[in-house]
Each structure stands twice: as C-alpha cells, then as structure tokens.
VMD Tcl script that builds the backbone (N, CA, C; Angstrom):
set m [mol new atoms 291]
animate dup $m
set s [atomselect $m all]
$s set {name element resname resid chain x y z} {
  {N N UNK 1 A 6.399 27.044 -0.896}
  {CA C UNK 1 A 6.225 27.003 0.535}
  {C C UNK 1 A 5.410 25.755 0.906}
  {N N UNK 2 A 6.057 24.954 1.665}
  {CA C UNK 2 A 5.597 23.757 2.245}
  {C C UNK 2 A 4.564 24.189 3.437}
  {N N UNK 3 A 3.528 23.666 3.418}
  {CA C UNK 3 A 1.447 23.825 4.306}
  {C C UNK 3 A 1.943 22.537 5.128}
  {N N UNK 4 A 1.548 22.957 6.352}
  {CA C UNK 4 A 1.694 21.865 7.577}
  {C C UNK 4 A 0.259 21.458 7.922}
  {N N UNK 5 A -0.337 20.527 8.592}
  {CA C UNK 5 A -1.405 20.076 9.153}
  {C C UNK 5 A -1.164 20.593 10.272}
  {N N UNK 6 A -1.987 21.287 11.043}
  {CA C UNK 6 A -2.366 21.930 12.205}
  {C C UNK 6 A -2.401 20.751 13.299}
  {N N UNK 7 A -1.752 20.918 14.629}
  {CA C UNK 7 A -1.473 19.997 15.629}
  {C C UNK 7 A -2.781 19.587 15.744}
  {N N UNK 8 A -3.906 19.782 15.572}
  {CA C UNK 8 A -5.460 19.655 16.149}
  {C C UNK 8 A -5.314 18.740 15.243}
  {N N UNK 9 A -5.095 19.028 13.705}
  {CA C UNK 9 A -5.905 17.583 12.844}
  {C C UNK 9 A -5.335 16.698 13.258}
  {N N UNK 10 A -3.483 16.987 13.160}
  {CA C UNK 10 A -2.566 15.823 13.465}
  {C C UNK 10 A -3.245 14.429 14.586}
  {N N UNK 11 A -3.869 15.314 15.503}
  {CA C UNK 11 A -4.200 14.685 16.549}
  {C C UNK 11 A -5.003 13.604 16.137}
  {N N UNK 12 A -6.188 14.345 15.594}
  {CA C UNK 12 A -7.478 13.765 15.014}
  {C C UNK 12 A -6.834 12.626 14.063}
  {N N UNK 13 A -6.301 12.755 13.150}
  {CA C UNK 13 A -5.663 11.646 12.403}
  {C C UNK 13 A -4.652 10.909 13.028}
  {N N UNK 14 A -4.083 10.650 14.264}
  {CA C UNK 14 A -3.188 9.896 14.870}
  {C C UNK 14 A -4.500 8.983 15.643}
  {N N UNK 15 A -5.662 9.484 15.847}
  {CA C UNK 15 A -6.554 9.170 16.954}
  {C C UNK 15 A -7.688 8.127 16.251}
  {N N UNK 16 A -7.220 8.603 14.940}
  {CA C UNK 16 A -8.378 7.648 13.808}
  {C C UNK 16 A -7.373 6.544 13.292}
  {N N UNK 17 A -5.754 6.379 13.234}
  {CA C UNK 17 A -5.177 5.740 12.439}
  {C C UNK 17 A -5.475 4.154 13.214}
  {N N UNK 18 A -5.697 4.287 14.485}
  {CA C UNK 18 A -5.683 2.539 14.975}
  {C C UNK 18 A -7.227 1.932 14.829}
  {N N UNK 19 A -8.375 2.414 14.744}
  {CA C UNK 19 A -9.206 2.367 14.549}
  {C C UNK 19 A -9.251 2.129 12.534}
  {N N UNK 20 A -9.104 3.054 11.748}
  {CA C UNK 20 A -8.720 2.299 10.750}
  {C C UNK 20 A -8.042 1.285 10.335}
  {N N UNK 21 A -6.802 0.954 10.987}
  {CA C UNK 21 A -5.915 -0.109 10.553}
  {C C UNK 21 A -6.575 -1.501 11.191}
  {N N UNK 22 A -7.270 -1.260 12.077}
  {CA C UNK 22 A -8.019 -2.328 13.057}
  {C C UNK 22 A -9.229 -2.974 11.559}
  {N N UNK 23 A -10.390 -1.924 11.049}
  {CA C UNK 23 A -10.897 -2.472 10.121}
  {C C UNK 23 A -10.650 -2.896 8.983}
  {N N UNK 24 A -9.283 -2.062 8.405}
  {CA C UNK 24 A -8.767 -2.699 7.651}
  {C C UNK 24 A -8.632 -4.542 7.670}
  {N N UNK 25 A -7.738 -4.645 8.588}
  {CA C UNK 25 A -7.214 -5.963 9.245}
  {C C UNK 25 A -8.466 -6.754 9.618}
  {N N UNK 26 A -9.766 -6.430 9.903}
  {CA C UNK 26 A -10.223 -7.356 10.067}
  {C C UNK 26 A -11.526 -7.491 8.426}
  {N N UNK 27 A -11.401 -6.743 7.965}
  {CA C UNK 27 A -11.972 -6.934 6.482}
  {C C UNK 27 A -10.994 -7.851 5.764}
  {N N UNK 28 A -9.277 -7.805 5.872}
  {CA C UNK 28 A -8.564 -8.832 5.320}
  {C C UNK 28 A -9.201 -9.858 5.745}
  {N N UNK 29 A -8.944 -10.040 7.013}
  {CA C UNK 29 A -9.156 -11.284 7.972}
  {C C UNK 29 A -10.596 -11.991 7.493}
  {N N UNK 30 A -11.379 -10.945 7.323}
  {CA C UNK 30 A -12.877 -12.185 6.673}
  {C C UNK 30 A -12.516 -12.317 5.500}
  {N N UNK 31 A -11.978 -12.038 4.202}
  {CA C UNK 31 A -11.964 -12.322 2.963}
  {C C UNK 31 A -10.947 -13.560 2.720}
  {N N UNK 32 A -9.901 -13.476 4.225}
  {CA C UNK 32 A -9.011 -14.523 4.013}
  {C C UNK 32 A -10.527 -16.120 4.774}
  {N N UNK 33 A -10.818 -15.777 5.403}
  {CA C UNK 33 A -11.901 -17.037 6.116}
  {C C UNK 33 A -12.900 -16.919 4.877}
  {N N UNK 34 A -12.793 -16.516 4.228}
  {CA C UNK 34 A -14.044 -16.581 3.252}
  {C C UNK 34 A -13.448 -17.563 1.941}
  {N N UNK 35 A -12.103 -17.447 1.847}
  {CA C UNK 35 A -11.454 -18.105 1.128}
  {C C UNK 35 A -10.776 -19.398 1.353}
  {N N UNK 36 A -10.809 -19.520 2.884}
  {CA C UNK 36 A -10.564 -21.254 3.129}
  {C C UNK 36 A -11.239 -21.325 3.222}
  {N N UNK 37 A -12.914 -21.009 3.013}
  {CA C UNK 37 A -14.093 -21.982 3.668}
  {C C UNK 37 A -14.680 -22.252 2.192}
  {N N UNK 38 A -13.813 -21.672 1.295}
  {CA C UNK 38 A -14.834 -21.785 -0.348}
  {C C UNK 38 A -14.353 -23.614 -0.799}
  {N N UNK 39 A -15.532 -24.214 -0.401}
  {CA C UNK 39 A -14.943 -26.128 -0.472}
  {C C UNK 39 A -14.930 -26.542 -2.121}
  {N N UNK 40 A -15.287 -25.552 -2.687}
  {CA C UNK 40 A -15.403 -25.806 -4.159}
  {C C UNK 40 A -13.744 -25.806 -5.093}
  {N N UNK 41 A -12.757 -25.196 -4.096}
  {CA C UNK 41 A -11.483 -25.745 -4.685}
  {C C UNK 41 A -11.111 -26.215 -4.135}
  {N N UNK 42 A -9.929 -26.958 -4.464}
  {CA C UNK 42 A -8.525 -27.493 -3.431}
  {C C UNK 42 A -8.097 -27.223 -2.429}
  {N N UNK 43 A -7.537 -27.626 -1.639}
  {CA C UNK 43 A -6.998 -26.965 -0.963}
  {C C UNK 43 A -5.758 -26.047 -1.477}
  {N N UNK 44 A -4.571 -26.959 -2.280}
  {CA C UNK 44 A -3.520 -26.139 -2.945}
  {C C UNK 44 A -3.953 -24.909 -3.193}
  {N N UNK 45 A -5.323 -24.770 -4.024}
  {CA C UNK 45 A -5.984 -23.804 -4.551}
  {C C UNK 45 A -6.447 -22.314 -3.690}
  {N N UNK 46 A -6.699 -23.003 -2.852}
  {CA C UNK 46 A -7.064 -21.870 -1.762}
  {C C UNK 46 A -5.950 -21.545 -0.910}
  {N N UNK 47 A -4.842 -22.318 -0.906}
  {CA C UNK 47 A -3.413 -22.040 -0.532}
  {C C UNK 47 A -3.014 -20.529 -1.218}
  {N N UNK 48 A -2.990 -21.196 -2.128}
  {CA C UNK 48 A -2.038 -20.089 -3.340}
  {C C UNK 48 A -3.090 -18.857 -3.376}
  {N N UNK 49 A -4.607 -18.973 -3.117}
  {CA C UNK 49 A -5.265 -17.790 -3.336}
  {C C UNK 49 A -5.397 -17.125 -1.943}
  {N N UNK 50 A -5.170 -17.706 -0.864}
  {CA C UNK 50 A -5.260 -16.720 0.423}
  {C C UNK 50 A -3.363 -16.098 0.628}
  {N N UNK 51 A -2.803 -16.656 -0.010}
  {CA C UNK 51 A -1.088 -15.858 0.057}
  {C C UNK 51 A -1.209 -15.222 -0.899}
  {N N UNK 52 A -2.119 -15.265 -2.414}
  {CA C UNK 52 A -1.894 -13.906 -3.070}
  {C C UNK 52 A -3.036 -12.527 -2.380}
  {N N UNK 53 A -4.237 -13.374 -1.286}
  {CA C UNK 53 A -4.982 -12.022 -1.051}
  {C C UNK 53 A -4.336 -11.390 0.008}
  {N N UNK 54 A -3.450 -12.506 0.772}
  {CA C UNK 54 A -2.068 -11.750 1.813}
  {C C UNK 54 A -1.728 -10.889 1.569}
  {N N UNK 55 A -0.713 -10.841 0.240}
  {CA C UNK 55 A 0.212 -10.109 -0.363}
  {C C UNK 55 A -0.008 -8.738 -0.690}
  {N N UNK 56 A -1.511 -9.204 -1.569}
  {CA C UNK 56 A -2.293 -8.183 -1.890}
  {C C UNK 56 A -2.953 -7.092 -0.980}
  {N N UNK 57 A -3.332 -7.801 0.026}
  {CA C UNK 57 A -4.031 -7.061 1.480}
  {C C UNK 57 A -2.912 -6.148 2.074}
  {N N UNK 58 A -1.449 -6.592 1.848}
  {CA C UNK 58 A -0.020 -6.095 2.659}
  {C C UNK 58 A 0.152 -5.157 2.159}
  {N N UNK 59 A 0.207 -5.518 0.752}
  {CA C UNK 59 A 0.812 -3.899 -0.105}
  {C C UNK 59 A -0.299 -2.676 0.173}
  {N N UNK 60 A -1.465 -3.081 0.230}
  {CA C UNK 60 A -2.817 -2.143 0.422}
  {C C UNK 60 A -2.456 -1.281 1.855}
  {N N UNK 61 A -2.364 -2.390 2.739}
  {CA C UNK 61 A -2.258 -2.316 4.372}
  {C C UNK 61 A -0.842 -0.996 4.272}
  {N N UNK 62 A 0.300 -1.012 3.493}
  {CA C UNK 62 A 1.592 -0.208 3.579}
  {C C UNK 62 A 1.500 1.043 2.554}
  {N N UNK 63 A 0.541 1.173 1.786}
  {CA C UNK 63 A 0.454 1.931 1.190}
  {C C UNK 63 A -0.443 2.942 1.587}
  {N N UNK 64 A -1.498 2.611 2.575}
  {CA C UNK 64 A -2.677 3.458 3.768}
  {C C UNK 64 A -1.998 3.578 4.904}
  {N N UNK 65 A -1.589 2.999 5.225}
  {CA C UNK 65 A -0.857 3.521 6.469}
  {C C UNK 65 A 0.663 3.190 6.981}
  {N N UNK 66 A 1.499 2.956 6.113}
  {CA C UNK 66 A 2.939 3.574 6.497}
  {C C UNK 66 A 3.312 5.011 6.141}
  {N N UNK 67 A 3.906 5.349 7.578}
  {CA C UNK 67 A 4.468 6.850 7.433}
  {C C UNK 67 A 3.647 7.645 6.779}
  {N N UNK 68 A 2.902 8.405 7.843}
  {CA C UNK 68 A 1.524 9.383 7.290}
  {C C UNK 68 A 2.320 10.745 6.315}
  {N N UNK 69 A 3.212 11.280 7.161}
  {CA C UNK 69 A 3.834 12.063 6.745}
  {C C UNK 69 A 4.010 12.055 5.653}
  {N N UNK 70 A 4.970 11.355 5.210}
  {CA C UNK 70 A 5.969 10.983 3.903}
  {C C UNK 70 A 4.554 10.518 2.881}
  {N N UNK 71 A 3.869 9.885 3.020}
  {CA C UNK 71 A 2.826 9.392 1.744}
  {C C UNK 71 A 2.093 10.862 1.902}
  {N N UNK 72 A 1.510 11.864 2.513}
  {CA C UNK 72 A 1.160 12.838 2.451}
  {C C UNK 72 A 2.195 14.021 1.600}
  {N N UNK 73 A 3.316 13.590 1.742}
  {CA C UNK 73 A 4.227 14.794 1.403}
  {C C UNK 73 A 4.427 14.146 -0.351}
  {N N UNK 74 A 4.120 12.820 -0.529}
  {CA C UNK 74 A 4.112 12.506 -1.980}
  {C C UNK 74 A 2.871 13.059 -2.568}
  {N N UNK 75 A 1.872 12.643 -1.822}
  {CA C UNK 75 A 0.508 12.866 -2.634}
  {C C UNK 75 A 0.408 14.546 -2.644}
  {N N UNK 76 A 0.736 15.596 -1.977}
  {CA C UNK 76 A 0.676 16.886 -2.168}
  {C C UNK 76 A 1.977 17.379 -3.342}
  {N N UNK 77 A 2.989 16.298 -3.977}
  {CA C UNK 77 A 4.143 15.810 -4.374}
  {C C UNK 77 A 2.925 15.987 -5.831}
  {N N UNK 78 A 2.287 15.045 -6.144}
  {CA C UNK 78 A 1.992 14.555 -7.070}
  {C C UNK 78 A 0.976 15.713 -7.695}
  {N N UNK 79 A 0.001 16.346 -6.664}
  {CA C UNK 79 A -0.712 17.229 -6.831}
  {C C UNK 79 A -0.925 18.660 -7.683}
  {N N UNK 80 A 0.582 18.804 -6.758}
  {CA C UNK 80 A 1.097 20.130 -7.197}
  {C C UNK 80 A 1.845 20.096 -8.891}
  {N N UNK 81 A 2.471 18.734 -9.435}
  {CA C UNK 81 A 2.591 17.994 -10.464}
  {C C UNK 81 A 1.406 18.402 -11.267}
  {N N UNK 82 A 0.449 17.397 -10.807}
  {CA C UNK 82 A -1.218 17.323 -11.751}
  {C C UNK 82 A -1.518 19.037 -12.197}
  {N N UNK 83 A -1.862 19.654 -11.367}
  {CA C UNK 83 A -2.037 21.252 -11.460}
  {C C UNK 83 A -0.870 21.883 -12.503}
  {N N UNK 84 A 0.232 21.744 -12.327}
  {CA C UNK 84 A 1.392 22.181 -13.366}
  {C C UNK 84 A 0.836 21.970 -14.694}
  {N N UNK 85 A 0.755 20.412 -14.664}
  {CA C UNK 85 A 0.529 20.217 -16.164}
  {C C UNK 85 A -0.956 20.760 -16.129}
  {N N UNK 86 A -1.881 20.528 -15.466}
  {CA C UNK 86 A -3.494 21.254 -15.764}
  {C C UNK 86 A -3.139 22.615 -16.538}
  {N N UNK 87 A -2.428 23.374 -15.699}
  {CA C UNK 87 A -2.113 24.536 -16.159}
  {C C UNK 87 A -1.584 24.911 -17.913}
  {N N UNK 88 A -0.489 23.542 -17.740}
  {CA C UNK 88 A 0.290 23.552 -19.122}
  {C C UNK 88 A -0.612 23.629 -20.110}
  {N N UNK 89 A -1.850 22.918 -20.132}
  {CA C UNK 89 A -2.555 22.239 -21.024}
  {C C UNK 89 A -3.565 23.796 -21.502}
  {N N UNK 90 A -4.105 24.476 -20.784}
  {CA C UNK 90 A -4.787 25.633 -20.654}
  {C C UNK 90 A -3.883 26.634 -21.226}
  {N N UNK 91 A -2.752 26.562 -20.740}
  {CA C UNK 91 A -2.359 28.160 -21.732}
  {C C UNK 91 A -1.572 27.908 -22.798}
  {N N UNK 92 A -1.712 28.721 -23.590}
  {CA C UNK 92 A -1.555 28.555 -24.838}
  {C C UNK 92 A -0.165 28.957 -24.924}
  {N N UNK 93 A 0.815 28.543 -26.023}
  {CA C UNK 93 A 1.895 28.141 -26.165}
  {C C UNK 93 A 2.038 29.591 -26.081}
  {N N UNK 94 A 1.748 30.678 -27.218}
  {CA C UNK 94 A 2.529 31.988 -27.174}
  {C C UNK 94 A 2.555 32.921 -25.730}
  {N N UNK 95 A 1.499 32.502 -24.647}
  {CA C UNK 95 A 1.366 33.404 -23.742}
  {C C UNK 95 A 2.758 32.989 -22.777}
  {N N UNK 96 A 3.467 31.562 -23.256}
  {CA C UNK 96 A 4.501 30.726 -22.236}
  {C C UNK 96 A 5.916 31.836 -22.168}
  {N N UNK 97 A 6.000 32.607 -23.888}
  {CA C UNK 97 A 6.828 32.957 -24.015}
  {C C UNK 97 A 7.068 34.332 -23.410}
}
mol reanalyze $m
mol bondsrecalc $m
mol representation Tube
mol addrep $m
C-alpha cells in the first residue's frame, strides 16, 4: 500500500521549494565568483573549472529538486528495498523456509 503526504505538508513543501532552490542557486552563484576571482590560475583554468562546478552544481540542482513526487516515490522505492534486505540479513536461513 502506497502512504501519501497529507495536503497540509504538500503545501508546506511546495511553499519551501522556491526559497530552497533560490539558496541553492545563489551558493552556486558565489562558488562560481569565487572561482573567477581565484588570479592564481589562468584564465583557461578557471574556464574549465567554473563549467565543471556548472555541471556539477546542475546535476545537484536536478537531483533536489526535479519532480518532488517521482524522486520521493524512488527514495521510499529504495527504502522499502534497504529494510527487505535489513530483514534478509537478520533471519536466519531455516526460519525463510
């Protein structure tokens, strides 16, 4: 049996998601200014290292907040997984049979 989030939290977490994604984005945003202002490399250098903290910041940025639902319905996905095997590991082979 699939557990729903109650319209109240829903709310509460629709009401927190722009406010998170906002600090997110601006914690990228200083680590990327923190990285053109480092004068101790190249420029090339700081090229190639603010498009890999891009990249890096993007996948972070889509993995927290695309589709609340669906990454919720994996991670309770994965959970219910972890617990199976917890379980597996605890009982002993003859009680399986």
């Amino acid at each position: 049996m699939e557990r729903h989030l109650a319209e109240r939290d829903w709310k509460e977490l629709r009401a927190l998601h722009p406010v998170a994604l906002d600090r997110f984005c601006e914690c990228a945003l200083a680590e990327i200014a923190a990285t053109m202002s480092d004068t101790s490399r190249g420029n090339h250098e700081r090229y190639l290292a603010v498009c890999k903290l891009i990249e890096d910041r993007d996948h972070q940025l889509q993995n927290a907040f695309d589709d609340m639902r669906r990454r919720l319905r994996r991670k309770r996905q994965a959970l219910v997984q972890h617990c199976v095997r917890q379980r597996r590991h605890r009982t002993p082979p003859e009680a399986s049979l």
